[in-house]
DRENDO-1510 file (C-alpha; in Angstrom, 1 decimal, always signed):
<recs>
REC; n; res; u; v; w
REC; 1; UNK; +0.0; +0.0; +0.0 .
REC; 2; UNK; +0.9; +3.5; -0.4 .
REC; 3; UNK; +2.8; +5.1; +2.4 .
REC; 4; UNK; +0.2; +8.2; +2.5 .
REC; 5; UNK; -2.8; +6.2; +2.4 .
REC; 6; UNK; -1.8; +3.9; +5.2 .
REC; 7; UNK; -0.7; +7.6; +6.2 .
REC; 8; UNK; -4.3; +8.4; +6.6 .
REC; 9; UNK; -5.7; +5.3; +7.6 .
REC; 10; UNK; -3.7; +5.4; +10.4 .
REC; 11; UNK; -4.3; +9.3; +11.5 .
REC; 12; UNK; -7.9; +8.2; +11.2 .
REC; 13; UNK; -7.9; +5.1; +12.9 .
REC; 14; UNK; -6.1; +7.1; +16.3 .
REC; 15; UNK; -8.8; +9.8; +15.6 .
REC; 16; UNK; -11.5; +7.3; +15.9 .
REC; 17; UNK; -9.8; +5.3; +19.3 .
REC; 18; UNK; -9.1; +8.5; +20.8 .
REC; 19; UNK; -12.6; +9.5; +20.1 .
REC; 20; UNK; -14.0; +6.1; +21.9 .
REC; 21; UNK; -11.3; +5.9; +24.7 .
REC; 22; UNK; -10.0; +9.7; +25.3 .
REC; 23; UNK; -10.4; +11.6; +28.6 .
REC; 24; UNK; -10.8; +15.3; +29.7 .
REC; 25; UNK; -12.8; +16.3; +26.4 .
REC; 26; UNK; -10.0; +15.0; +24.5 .
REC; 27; UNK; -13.0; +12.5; +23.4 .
REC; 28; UNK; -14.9; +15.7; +22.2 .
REC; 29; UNK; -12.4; +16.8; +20.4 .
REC; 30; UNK; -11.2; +13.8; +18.5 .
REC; 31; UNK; -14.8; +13.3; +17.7 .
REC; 32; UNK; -15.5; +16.5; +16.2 .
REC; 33; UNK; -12.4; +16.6; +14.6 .
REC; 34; UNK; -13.0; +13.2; +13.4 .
REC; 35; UNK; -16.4; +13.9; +11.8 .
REC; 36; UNK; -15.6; +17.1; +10.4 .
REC; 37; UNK; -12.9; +14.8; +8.4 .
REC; 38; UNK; -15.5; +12.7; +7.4 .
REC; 39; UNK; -17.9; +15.4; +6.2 .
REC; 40; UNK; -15.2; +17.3; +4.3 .
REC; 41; UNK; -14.8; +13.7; +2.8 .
REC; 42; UNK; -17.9; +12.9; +2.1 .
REC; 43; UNK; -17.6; +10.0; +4.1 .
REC; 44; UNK; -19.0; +8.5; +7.8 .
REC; 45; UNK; -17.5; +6.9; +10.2 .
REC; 46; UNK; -18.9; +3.4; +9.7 .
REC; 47; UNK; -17.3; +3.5; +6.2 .
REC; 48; UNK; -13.8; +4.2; +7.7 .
REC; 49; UNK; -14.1; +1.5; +10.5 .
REC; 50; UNK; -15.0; -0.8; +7.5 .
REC; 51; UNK; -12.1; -1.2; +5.3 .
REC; 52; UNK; -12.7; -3.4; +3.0 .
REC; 53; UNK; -16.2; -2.0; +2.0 .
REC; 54; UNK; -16.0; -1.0; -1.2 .
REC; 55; UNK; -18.7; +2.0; -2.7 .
REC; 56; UNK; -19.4; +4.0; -5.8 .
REC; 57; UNK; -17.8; +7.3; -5.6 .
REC; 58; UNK; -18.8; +10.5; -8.1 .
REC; 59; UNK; -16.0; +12.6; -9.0 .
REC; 60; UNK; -17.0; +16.0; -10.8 .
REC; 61; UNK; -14.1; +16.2; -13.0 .
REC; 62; UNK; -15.2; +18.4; -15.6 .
REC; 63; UNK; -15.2; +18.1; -19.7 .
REC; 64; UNK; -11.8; +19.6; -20.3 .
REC; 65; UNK; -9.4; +16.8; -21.2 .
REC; 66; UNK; -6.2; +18.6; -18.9 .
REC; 67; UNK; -8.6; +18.0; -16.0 .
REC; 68; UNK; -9.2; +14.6; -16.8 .
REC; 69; UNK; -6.0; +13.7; -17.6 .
REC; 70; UNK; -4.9; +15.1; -14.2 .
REC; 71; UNK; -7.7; +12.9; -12.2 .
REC; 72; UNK; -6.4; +9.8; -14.1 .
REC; 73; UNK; -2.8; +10.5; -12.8 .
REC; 74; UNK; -3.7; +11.2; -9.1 .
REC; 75; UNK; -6.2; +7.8; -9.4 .
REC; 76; UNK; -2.9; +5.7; -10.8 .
REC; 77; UNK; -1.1; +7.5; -7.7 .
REC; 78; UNK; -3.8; +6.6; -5.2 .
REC; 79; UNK; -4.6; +3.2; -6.4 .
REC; 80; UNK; -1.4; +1.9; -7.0 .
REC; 81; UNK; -2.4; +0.8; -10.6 .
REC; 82; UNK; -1.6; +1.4; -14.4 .
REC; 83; UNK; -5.6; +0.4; -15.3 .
REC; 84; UNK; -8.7; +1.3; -13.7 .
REC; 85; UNK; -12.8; +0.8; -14.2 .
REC; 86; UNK; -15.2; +3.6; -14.4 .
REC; 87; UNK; -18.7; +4.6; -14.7 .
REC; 88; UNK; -19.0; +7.8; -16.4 .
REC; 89; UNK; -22.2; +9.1; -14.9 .
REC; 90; UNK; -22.2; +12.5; -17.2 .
REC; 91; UNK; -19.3; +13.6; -19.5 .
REC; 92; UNK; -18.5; +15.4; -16.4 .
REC; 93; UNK; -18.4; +13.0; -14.0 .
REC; 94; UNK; -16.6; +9.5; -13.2 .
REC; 95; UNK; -17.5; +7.1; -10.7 .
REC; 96; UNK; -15.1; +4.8; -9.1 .
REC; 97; UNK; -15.4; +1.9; -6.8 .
REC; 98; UNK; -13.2; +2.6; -3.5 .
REC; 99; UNK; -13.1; +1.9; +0.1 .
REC; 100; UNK; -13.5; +5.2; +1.8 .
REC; 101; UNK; -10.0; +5.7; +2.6 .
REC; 102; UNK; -9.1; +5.5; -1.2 .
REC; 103; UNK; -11.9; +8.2; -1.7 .
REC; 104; UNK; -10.7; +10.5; +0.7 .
REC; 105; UNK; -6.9; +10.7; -0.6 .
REC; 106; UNK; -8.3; +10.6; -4.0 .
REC; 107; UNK; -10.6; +13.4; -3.3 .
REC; 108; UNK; -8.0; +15.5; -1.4 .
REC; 109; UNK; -5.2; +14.8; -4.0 .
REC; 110; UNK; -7.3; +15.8; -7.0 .
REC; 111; UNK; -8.5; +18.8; -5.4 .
REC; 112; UNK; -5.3; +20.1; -4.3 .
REC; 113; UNK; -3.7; +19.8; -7.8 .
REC; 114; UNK; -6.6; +20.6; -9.6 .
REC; 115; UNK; -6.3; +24.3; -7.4 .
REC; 116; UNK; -2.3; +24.0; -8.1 .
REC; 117; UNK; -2.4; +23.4; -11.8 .
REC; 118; UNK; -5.2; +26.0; -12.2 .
REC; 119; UNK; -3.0; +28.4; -10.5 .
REC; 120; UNK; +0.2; +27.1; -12.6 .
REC; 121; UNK; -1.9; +27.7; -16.0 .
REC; 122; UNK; -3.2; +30.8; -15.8 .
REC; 123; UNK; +0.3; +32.3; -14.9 .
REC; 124; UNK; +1.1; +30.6; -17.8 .
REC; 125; UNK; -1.4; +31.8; -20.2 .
REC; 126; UNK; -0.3; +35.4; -18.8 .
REC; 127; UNK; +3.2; +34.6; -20.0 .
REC; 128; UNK; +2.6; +33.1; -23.3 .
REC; 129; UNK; +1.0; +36.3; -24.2 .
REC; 130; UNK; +3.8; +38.4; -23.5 .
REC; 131; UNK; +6.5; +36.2; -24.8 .
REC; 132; UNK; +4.1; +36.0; -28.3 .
REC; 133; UNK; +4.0; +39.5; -28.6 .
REC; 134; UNK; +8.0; +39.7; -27.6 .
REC; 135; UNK; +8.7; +36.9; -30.2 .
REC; 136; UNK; +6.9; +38.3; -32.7 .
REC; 137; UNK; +7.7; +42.0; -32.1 .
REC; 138; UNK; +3.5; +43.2; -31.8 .
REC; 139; UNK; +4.3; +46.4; -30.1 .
REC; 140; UNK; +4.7; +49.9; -30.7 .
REC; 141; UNK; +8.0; +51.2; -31.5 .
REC; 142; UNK; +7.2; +54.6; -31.0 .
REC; 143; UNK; +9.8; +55.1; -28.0 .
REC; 144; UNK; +8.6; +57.7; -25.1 .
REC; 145; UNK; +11.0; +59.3; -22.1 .
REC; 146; UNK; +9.2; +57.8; -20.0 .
REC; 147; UNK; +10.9; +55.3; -17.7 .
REC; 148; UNK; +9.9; +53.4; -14.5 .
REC; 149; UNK; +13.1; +53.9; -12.8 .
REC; 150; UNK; +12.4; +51.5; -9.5 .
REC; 151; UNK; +14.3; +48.4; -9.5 .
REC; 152; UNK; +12.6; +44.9; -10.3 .
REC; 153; UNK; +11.0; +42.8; -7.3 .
REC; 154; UNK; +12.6; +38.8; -7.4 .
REC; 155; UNK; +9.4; +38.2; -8.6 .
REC; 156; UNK; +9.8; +40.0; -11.3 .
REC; 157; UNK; +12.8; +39.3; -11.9 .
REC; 158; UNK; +12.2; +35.6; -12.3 .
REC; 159; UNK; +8.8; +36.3; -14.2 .
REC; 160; UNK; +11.0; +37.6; -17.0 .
REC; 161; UNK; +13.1; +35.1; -17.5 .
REC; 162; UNK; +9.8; +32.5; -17.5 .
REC; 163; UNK; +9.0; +35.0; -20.4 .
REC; 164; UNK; +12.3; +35.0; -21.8 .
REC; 165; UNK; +12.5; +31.0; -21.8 .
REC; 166; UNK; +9.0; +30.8; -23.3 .
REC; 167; UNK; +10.0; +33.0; -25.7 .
REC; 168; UNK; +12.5; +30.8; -27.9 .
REC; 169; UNK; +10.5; +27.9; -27.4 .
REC; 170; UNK; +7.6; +29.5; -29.6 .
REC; 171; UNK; +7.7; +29.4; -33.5 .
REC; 172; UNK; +9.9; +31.6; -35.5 .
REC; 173; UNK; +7.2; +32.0; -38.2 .
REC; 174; UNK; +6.9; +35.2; -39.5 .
REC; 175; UNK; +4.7; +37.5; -40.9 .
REC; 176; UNK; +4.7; +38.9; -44.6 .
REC; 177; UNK; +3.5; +42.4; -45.4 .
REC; 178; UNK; +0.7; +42.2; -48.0 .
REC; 179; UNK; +0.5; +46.2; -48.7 .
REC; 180; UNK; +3.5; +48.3; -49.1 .
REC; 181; UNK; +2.8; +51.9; -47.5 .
</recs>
């Protein structure tokens, strides 16, 4: 098995004991803690104590194929497996049979990279706009005295370069006048 779901499994497992067996509120709080794990799973407790139980899950993954593609990467990850079956409820959604530990670290490792790579790819499209219009030289050469004389931030600093590096990886196609003026 997979170190972090056994990871999990176990966290849960001391949740639930501690729950059952802890003093002092200490029960309380394991408890709530414990369900509120379970809720933002979409999970109950039965299903954790039961690990061999295997149930349907729906996973809203969306139509766009880098999504999808992404979910089938974090289910290899989760699973432990180069093949999987699905039910594909809508062309949004796939269905998986799991135990409700595999559904919780599927659910919280598709989630978190979904967030990630939607982060990751709109700072890219950002870029790629820039660096086109670099490459390609789309800009007015009408030079002004006006100049921003504060230093770069890192950040802007390493933006650049992202730019720069896009930059000569896009085509050097150019364009050919069609009027002479």
């Amino acid at each position: 098995m997979d170190e972090r779901y056994e990871s999990i499994k176990a966290k849960l497992k001391k949740l639930y004991e501690l729950s059952v067996r802890g003093v002092n509120g200490e029960a309380d709080n394991a408890r709530r803690l414990l369900e509120k794990l379970c809720r933002e799973n979409g999970i109950t407790i039965e299903e954790l104590l039961d690990q061999n139980k295997k149930d349907w899950y729906i996973f809203n993954v969306g139509r766009n194929n880098m999504y999808q593609e992404l979910f089938e990467h974090c289910v290899y990850k989760v699973l432990l497996v180069d093949k999987y079956t699905y039910r594909q409820p809508s062309r949004s959604e796939i269905s998986l049979e799991l135990t409700a530990y595999q559904y919780a670290e599927l659910k919280g490792l598709y989630e978190w990279h979904k967030i990630n790579f939607k982060k990751d790819f709109d700072e890219l499209k950002n870029n790629i706009v820039i660096a086109y219009i670099r490459k390609h030289h789309i800009f007015n050469d009408i030079v002004t005295d006006e100049h921003d004389s504060k230093p770069l931030t890192a950040k802007q600093l390493a933006r650049l370069l992202k730019i720069a590096i896009m930059e000569k990886s896009l085509n050097d196609n150019n364009y050919q006048k069609l009027l002479e003026g």
